[in-house]
Steps between C-alpha positions, in 0.01 A plus 500: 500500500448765225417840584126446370470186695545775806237712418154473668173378253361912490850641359537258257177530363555873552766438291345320222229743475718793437668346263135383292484904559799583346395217215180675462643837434762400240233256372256777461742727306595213292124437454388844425761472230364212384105623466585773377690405220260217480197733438677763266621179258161305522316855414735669298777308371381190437103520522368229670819235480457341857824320467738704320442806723522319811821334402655858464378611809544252703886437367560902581384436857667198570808666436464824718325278761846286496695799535316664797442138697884476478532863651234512737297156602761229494846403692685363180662164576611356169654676206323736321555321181329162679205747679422672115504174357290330776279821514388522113460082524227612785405838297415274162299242753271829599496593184339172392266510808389857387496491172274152552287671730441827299449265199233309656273818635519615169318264409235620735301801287430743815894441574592532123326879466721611795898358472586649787311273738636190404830632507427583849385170627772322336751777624349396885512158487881549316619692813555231749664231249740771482544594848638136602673407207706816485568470866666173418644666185706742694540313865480189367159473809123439456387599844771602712601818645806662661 
């Protein structure tokens, strides 16, 4: 019987949650990062190219989100070549989710005047794809907790 197995239902839930927390935090670095780069290329840089400036962005973040996940959110159970490699396969798959999503609220003209909202949404919905395929990433786990 594993250590886990041990545990009552509260602490391991207690468990997971702090570590979503921890995920948040990192996350939301990683994510201001990412919006704000986002807005200063679609405004500044690149006026108005959806795609290009989120691709920057978003590629910026994933990195320092890697970086700070490995530090702070998750036990590392695999080598750190295999968990970057594994990571940016799962990185590129949220970038194609939220690049889709921003793509298709463009497309939505009280969306379009305002860049940041989409980005937002798709930012949201982004969030918990990463959360459990990271967690498997690094502990090689969906779901369970030590």
């Amino acid at each position: 019987m594993t250590s886990e197995e041990k545990l009552p239902l509260w602490q391991k839930l207690k468990k997971l949650f702090l570590q979503k927390a921890k995920f948040a935090m990192t996350s939301g670095l990683a994510t201001a990062v990412d919006i704000g780069l986002f807005y200063v290329l679609i405004t500044h840089v690149f006026q108005g190219q959806w795609i290009l400036s989120n691709t920057i962005a978003y590629g910026i973040a994933v990195l320092l989100n890697f970086t700070l996940q490995k530090l702070f959110v998750f036990d590392l159970k695999r080598s750190l070549g295999q968990a970057f490699a594994l990571a940016m396969a799962v990185s590129f798959g949220g970038y194609l989710l939220n690049t889709g999503i921003i793509k298709l609220l463009s497309y939505i003209s009280e969306l379009a005047a305002q860049p940041l909202i989409p980005k937002l949404i798709a930012t949201g919905i982004v969030f918990f794809y990463n959360f459990y395929f990271k967690k498997y990433v690094f502990e090689k786990r969906f779901f369970k907790v030590d």
